[in-house]
mmCIF file of the N, C-alpha and C atoms, coordinates in Angstrom:
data_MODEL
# 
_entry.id   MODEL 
# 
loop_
_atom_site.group_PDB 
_atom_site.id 
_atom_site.type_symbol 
_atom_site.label_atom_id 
_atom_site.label_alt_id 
_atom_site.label_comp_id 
_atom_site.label_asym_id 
_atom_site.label_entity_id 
_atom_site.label_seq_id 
_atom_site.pdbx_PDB_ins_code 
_atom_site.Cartn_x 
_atom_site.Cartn_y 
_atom_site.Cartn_z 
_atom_site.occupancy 
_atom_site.B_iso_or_equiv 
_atom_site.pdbx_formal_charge 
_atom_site.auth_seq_id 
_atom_site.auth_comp_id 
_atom_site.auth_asym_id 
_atom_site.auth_atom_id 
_atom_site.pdbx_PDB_model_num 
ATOM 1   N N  . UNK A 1 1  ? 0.822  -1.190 0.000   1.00 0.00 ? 1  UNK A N  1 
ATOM 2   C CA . UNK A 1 1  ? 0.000  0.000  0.000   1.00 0.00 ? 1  UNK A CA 1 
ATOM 3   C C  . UNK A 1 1  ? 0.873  1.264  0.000   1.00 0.00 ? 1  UNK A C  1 
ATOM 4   N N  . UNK A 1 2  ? 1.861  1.018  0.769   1.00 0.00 ? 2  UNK A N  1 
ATOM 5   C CA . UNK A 1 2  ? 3.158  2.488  0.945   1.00 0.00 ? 2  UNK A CA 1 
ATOM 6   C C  . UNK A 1 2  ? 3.576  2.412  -0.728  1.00 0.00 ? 2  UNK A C  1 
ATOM 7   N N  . UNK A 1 3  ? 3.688  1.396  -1.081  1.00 0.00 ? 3  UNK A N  1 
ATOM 8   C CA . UNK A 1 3  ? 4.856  1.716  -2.616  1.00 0.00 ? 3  UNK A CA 1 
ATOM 9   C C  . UNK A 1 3  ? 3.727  2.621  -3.469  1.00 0.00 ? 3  UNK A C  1 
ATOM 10  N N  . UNK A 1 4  ? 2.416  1.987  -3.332  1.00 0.00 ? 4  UNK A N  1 
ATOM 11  C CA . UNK A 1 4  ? 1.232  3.156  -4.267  1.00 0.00 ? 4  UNK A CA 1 
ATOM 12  C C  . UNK A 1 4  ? 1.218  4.009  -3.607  1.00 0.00 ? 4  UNK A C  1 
ATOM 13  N N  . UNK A 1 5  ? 1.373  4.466  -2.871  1.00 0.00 ? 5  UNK A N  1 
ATOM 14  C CA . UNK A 1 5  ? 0.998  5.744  -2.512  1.00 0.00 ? 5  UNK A CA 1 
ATOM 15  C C  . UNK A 1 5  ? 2.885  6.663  -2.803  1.00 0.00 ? 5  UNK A C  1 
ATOM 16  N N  . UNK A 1 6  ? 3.744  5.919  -2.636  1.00 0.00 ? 6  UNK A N  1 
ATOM 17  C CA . UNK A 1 6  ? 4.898  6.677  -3.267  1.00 0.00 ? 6  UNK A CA 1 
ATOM 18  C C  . UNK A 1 6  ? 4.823  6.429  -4.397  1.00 0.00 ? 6  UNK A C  1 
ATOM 19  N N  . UNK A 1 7  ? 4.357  5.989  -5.706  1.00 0.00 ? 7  UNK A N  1 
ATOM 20  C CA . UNK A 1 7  ? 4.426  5.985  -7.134  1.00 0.00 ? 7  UNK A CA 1 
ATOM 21  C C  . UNK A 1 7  ? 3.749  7.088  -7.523  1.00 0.00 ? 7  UNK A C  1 
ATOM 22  N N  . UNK A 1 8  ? 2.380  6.863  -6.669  1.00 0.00 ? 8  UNK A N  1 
ATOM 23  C CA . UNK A 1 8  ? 1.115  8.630  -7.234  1.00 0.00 ? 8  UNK A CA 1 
ATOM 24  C C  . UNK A 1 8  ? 2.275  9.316  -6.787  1.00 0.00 ? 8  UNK A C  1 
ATOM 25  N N  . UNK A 1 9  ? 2.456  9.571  -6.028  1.00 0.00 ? 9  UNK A N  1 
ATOM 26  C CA . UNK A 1 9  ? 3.183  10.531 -5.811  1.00 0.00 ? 9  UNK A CA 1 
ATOM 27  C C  . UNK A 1 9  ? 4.335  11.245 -6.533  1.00 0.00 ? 9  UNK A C  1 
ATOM 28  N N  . UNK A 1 10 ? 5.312  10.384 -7.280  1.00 0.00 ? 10 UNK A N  1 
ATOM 29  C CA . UNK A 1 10 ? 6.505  10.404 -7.716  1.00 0.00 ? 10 UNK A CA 1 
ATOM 30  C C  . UNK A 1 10 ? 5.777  10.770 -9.286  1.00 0.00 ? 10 UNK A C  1 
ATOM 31  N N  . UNK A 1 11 ? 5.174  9.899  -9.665  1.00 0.00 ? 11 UNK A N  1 
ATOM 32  C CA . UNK A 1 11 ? 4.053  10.786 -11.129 1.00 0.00 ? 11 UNK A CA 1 
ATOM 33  C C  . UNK A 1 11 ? 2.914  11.619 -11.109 1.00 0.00 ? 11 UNK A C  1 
ATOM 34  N N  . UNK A 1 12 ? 2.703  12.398 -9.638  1.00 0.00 ? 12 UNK A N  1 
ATOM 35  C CA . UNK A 1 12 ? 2.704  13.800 -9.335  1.00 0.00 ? 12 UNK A CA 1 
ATOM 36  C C  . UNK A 1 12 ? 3.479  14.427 -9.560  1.00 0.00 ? 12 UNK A C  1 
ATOM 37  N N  . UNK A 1 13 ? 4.473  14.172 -9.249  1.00 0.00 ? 13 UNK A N  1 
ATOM 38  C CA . UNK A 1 13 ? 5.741  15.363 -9.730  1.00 0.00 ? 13 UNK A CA 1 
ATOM 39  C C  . UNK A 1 13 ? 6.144  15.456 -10.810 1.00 0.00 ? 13 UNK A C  1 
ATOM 40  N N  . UNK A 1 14 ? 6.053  14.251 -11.220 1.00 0.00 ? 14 UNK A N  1 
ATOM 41  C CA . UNK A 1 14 ? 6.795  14.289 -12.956 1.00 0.00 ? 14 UNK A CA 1 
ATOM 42  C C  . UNK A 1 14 ? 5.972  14.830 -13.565 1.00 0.00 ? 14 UNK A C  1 
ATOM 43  N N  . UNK A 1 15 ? 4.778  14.774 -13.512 1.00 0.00 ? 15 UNK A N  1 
ATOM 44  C CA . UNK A 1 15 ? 3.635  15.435 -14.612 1.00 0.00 ? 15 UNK A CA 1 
ATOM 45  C C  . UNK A 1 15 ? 3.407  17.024 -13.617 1.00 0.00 ? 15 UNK A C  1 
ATOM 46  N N  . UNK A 1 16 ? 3.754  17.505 -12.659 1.00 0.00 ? 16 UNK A N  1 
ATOM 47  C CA . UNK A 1 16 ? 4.332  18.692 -12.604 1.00 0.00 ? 16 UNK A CA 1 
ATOM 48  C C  . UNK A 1 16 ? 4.885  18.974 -12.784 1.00 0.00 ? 16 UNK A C  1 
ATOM 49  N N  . UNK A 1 17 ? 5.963  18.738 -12.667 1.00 0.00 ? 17 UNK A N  1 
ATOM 50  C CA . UNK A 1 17 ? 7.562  19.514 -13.498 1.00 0.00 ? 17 UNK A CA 1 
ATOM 51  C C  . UNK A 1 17 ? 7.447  19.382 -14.683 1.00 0.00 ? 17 UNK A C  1 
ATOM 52  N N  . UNK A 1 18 ? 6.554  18.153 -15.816 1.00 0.00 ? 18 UNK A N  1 
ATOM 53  C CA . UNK A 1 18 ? 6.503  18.707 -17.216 1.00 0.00 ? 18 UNK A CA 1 
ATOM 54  C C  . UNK A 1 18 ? 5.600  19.040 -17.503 1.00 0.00 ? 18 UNK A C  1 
ATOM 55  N N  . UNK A 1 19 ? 4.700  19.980 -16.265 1.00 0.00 ? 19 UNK A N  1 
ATOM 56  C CA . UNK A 1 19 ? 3.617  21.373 -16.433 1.00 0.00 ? 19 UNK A CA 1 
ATOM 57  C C  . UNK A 1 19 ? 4.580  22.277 -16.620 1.00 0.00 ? 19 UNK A C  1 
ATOM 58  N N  . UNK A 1 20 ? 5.573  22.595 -15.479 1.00 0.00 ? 20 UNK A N  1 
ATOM 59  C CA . UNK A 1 20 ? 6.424  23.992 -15.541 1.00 0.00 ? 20 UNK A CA 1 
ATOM 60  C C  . UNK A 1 20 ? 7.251  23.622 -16.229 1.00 0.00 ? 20 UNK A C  1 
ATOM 61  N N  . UNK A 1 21 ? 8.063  23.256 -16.989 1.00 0.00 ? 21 UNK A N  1 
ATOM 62  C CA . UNK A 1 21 ? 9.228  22.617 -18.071 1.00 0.00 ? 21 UNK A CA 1 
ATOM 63  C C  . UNK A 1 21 ? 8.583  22.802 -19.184 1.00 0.00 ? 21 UNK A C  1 
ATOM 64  N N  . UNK A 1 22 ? 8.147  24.190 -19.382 1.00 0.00 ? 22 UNK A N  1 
ATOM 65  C CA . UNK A 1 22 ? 7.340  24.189 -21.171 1.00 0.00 ? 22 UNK A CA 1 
ATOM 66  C C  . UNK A 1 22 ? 8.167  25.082 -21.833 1.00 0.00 ? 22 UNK A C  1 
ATOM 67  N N  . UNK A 1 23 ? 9.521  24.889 -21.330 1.00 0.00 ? 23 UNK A N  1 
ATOM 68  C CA . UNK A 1 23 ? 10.754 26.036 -22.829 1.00 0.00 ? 23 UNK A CA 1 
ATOM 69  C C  . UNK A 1 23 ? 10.928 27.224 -21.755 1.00 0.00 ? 23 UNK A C  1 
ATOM 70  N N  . UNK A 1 24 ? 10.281 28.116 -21.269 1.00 0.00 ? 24 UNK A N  1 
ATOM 71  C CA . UNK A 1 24 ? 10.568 29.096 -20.517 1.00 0.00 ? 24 UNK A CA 1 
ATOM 72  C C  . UNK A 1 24 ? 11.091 29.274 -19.732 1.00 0.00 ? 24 UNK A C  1 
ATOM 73  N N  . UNK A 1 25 ? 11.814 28.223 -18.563 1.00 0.00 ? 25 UNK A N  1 
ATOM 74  C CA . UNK A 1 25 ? 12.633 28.522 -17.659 1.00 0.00 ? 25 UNK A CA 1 
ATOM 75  C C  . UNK A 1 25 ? 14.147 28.575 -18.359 1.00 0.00 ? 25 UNK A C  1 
ATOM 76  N N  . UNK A 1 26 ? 14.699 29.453 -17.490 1.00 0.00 ? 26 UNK A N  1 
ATOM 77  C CA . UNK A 1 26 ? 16.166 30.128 -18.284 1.00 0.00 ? 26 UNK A CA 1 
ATOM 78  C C  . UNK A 1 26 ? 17.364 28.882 -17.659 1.00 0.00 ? 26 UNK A C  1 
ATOM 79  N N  . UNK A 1 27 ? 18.063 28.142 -18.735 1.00 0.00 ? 27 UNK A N  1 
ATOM 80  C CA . UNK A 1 27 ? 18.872 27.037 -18.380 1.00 0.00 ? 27 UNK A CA 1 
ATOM 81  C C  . UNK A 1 27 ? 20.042 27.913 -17.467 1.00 0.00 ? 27 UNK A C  1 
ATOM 82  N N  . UNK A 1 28 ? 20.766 28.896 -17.309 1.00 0.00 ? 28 UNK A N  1 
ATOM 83  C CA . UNK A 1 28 ? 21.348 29.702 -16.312 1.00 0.00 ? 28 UNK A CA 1 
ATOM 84  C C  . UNK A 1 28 ? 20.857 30.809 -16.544 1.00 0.00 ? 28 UNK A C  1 
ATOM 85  N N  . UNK A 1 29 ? 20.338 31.015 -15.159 1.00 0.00 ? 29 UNK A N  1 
ATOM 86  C CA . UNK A 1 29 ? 19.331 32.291 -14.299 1.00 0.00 ? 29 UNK A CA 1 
ATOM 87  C C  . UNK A 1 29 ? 20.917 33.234 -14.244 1.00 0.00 ? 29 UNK A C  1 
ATOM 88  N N  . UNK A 1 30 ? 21.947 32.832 -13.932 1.00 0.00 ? 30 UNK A N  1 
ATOM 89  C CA . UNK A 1 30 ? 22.412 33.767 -13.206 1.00 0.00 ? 30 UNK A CA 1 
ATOM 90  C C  . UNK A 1 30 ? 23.032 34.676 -14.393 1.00 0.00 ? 30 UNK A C  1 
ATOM 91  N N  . UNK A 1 31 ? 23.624 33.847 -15.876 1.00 0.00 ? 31 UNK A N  1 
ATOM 92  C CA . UNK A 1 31 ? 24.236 34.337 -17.014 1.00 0.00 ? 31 UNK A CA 1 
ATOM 93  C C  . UNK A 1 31 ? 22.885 35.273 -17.576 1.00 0.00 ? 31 UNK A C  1 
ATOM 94  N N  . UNK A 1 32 ? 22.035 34.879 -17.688 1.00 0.00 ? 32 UNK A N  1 
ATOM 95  C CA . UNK A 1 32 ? 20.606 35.675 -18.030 1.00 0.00 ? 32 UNK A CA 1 
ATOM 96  C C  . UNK A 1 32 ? 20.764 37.331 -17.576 1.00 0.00 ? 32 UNK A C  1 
ATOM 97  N N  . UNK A 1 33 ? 21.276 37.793 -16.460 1.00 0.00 ? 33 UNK A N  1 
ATOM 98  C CA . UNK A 1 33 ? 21.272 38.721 -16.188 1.00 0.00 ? 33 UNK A CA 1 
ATOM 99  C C  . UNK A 1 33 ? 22.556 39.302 -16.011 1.00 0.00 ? 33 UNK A C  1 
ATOM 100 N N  . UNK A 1 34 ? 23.138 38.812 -16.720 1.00 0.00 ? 34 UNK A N  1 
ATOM 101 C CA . UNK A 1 34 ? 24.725 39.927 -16.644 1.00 0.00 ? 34 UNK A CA 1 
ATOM 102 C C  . UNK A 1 34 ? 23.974 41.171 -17.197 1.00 0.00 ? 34 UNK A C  1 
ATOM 103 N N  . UNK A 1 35 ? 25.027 42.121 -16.852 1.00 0.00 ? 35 UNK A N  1 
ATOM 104 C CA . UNK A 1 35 ? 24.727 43.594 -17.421 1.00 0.00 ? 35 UNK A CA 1 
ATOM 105 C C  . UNK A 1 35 ? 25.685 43.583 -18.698 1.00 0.00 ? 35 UNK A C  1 
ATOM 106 N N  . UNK A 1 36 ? 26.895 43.367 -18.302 1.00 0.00 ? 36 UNK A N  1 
ATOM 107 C CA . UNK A 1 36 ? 28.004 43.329 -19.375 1.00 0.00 ? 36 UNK A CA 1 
ATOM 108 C C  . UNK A 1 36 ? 28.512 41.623 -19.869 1.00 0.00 ? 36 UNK A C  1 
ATOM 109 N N  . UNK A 1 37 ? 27.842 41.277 -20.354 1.00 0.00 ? 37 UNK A N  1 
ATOM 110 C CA . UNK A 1 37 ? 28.412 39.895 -21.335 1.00 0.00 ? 37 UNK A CA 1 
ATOM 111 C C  . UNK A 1 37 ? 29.447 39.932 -21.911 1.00 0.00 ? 37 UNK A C  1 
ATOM 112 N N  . UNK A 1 38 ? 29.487 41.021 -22.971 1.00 0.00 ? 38 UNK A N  1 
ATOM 113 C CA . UNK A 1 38 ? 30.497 41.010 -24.005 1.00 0.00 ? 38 UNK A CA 1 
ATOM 114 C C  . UNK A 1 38 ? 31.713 41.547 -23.082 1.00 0.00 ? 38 UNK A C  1 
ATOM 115 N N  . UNK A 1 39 ? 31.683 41.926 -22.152 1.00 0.00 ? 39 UNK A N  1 
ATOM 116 C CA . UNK A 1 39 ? 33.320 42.283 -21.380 1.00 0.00 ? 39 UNK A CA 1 
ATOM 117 C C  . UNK A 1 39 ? 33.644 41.532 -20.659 1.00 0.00 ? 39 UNK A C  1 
ATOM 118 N N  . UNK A 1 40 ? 32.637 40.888 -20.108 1.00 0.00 ? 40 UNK A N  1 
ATOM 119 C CA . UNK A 1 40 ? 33.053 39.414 -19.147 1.00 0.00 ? 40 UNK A CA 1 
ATOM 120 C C  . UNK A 1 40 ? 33.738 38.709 -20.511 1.00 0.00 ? 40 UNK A C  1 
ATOM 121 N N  . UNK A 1 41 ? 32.882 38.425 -20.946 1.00 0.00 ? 41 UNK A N  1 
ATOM 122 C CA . UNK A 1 41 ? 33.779 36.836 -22.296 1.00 0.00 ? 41 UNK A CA 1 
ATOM 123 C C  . UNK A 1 41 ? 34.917 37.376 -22.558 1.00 0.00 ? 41 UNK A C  1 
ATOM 124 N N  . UNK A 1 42 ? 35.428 39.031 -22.729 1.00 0.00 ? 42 UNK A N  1 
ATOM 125 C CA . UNK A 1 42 ? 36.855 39.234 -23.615 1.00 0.00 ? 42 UNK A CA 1 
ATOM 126 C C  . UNK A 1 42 ? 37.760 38.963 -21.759 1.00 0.00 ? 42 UNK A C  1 
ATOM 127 N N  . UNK A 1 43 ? 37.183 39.952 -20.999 1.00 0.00 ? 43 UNK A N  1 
ATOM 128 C CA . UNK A 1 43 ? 37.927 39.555 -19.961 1.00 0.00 ? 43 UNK A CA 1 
ATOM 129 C C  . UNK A 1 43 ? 38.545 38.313 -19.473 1.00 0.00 ? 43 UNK A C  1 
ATOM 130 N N  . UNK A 1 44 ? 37.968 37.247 -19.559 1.00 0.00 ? 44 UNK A N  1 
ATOM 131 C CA . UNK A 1 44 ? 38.086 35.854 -19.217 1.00 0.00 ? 44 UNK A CA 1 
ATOM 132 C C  . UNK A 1 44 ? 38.971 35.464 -20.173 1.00 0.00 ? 44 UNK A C  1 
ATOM 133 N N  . UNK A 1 45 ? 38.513 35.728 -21.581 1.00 0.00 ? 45 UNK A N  1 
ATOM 134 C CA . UNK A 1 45 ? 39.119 34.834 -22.450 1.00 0.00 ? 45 UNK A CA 1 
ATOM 135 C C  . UNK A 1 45 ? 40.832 35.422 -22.575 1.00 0.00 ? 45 UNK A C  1 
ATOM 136 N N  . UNK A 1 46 ? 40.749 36.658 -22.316 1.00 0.00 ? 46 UNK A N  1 
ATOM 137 C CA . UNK A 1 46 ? 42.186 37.542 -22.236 1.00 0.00 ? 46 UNK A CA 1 
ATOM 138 C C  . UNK A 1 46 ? 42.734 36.839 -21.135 1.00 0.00 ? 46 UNK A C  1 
ATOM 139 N N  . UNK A 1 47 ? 42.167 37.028 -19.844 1.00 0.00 ? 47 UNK A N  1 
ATOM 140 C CA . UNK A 1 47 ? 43.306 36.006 -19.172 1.00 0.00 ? 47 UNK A CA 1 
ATOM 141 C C  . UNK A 1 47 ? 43.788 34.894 -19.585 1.00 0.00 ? 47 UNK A C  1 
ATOM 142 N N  . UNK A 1 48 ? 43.235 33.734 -20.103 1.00 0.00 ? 48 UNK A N  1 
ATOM 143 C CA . UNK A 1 48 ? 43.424 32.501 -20.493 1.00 0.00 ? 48 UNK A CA 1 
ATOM 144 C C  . UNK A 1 48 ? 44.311 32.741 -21.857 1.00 0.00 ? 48 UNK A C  1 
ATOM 145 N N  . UNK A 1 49 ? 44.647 33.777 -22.811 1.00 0.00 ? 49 UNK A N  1 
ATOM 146 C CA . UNK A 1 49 ? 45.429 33.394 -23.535 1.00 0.00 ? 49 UNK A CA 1 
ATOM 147 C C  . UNK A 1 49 ? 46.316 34.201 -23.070 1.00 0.00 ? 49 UNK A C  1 
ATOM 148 N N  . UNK A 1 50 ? 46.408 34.944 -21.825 1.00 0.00 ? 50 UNK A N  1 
ATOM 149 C CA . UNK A 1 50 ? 47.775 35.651 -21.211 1.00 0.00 ? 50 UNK A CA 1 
ATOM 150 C C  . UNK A 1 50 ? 48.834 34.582 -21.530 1.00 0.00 ? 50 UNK A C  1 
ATOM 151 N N  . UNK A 1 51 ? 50.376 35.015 -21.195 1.00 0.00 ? 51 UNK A N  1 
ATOM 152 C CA . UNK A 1 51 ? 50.856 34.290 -21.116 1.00 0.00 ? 51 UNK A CA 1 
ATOM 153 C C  . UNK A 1 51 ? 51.490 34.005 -19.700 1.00 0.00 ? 51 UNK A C  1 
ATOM 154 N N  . UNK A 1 52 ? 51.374 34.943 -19.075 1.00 0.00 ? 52 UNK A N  1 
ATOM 155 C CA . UNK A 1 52 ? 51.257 34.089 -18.012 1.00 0.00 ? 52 UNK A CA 1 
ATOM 156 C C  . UNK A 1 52 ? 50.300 33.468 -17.125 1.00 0.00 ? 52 UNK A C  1 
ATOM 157 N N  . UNK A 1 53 ? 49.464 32.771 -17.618 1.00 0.00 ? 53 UNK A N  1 
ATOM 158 C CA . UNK A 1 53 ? 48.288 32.503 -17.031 1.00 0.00 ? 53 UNK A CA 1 
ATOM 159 C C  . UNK A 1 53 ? 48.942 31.030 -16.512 1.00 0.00 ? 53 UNK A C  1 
ATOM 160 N N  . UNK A 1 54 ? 49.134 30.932 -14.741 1.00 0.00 ? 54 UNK A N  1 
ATOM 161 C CA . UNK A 1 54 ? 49.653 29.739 -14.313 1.00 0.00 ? 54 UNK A CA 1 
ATOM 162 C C  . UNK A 1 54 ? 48.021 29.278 -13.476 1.00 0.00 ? 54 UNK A C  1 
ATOM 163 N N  . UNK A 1 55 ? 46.722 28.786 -14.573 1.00 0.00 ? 55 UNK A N  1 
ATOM 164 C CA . UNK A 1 55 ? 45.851 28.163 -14.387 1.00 0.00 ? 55 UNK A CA 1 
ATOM 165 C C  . UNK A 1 55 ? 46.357 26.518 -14.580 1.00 0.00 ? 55 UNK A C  1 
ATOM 166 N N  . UNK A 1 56 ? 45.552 25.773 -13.521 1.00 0.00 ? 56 UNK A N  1 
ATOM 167 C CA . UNK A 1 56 ? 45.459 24.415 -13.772 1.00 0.00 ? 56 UNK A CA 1 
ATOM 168 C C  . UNK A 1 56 ? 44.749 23.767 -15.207 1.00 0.00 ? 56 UNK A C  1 
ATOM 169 N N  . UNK A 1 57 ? 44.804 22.919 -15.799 1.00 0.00 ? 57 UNK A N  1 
ATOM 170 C CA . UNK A 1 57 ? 44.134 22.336 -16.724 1.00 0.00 ? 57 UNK A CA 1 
ATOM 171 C C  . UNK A 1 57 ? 43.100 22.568 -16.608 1.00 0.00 ? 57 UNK A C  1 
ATOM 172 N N  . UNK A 1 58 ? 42.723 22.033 -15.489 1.00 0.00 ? 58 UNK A N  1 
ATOM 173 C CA . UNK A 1 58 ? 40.907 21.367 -15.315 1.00 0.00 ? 58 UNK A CA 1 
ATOM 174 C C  . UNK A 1 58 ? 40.290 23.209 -14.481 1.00 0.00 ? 58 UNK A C  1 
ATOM 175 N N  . UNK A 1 59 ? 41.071 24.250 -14.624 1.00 0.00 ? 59 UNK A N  1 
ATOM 176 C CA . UNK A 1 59 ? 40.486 25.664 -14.143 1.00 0.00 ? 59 UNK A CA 1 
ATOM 177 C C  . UNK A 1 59 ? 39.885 26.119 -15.566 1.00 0.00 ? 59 UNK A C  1 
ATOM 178 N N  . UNK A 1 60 ? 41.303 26.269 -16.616 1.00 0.00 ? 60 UNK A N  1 
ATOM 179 C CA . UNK A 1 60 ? 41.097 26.083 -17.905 1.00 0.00 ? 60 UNK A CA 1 
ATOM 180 C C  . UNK A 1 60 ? 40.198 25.755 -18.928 1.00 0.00 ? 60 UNK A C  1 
ATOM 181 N N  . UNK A 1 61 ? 39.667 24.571 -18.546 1.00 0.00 ? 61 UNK A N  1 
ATOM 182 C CA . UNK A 1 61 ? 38.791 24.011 -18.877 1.00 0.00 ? 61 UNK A CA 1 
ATOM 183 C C  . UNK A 1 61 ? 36.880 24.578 -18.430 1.00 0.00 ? 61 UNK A C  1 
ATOM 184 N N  . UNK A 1 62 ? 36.876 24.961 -17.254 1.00 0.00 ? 62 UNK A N  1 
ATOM 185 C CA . UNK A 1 62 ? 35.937 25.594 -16.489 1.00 0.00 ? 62 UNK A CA 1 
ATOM 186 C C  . UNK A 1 62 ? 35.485 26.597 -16.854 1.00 0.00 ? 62 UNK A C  1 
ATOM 187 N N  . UNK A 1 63 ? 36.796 27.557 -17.076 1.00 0.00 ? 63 UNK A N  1 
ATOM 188 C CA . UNK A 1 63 ? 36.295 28.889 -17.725 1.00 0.00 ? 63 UNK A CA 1 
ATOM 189 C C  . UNK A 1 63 ? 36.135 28.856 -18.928 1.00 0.00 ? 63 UNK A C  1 
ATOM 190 N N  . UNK A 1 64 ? 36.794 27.905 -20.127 1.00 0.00 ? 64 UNK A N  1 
ATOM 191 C CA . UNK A 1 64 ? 36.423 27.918 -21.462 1.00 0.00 ? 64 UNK A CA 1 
ATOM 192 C C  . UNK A 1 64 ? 35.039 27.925 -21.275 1.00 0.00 ? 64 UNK A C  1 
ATOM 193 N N  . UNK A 1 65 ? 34.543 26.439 -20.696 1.00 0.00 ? 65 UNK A N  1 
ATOM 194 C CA . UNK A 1 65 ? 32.373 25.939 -20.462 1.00 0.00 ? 65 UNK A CA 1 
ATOM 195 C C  . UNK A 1 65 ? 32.423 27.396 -20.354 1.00 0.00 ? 65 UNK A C  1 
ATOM 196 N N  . UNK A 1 66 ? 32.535 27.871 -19.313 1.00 0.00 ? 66 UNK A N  1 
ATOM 197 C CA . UNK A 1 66 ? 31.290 29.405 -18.817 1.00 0.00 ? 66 UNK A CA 1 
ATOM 198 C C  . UNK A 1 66 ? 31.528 29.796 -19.787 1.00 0.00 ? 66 UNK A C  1 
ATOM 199 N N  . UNK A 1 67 ? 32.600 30.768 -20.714 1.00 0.00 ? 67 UNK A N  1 
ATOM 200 C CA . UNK A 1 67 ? 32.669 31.585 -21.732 1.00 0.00 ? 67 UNK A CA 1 
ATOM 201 C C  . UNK A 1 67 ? 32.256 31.119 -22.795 1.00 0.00 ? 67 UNK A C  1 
ATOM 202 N N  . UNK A 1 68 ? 31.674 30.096 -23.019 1.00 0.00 ? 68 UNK A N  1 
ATOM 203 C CA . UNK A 1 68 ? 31.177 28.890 -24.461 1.00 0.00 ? 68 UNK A CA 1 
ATOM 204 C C  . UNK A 1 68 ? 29.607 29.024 -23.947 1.00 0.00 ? 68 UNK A C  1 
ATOM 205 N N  . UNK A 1 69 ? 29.443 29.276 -22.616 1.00 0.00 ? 69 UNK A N  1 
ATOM 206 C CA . UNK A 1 69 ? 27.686 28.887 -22.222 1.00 0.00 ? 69 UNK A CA 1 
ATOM 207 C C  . UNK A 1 69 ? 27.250 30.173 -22.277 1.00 0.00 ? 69 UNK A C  1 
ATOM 208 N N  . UNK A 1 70 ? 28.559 31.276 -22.004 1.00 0.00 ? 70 UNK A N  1 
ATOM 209 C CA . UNK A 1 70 ? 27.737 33.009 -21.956 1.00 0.00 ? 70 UNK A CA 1 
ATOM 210 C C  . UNK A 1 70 ? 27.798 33.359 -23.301 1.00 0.00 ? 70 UNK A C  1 
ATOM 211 N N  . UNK A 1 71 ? 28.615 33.067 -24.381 1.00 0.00 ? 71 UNK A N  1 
ATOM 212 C CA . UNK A 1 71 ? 28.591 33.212 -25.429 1.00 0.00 ? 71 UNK A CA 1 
ATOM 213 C C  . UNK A 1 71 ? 27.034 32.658 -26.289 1.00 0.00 ? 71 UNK A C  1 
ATOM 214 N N  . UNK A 1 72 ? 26.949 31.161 -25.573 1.00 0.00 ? 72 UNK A N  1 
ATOM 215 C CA . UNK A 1 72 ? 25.498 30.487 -26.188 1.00 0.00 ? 72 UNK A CA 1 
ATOM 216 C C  . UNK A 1 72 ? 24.357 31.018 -25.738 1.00 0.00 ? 72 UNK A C  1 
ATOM 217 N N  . UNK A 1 73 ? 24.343 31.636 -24.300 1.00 0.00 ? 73 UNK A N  1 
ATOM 218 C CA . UNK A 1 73 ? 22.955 32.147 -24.369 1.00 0.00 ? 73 UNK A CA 1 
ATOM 219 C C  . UNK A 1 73 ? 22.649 33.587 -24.294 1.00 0.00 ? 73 UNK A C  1 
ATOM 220 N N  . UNK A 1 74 ? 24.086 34.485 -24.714 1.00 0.00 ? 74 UNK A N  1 
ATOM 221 C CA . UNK A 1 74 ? 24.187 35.786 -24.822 1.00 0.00 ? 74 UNK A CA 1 
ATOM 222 C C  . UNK A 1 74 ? 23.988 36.139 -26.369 1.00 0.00 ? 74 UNK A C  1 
ATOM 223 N N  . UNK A 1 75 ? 24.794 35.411 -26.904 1.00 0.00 ? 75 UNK A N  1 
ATOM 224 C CA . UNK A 1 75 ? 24.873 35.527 -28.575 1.00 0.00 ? 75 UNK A CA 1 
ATOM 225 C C  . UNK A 1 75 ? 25.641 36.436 -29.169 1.00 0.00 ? 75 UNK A C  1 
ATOM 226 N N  . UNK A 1 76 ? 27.094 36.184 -28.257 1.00 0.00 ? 76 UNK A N  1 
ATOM 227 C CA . UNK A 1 76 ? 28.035 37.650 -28.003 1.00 0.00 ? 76 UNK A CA 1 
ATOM 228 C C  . UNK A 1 76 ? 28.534 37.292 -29.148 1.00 0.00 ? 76 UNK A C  1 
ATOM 229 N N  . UNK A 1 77 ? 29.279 38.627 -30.072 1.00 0.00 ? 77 UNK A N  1 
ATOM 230 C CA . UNK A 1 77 ? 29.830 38.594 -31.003 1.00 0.00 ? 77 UNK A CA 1 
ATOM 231 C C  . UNK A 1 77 ? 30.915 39.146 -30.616 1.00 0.00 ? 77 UNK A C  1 
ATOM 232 N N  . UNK A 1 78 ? 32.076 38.316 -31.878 1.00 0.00 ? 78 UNK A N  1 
ATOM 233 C CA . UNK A 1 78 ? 33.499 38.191 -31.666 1.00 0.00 ? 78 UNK A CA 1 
ATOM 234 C C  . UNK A 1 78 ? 33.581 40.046 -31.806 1.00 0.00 ? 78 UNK A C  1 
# 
């Protein structure tokens, strides 16, 4: 009797969340609201081809994603 009553439950939620999951929620809330996009991406990307940039690989790697994800949902031009 407990497992039915946790299944309704568990496809309560799923068929809520793909009520609110209709395209409109913003995949990063926080990149959504930069003020300045296009100076963050040159900023970032200027450090990383500094030459002295003594970043780890896997830091490297981190900031490329963000500057590849603010670029994708900013639509910053070179």
């Amino acid at each position: 009797m407990k497992q039915v009553k946790n299944r309704k439950k568990a496809q309560q939620k799923r068929e809520l969340a793909d009520d609110l999951d209709d395209g409109t929620t913003p995949l990063y809330p926080a990149i959504e609201i930069l003020n300045d996009p296009q100076g963050l991406a040159e900023g970032i990307f200027k450090r990383l081809r500094g030459a002295s940039s003594n970043y780890k690989f896997e830091t490297k790697l981190v900031m490329i994603n963000f500057v590849t994800r603010l670029i994708g949902c900013h639509e910053v031009s070179e």
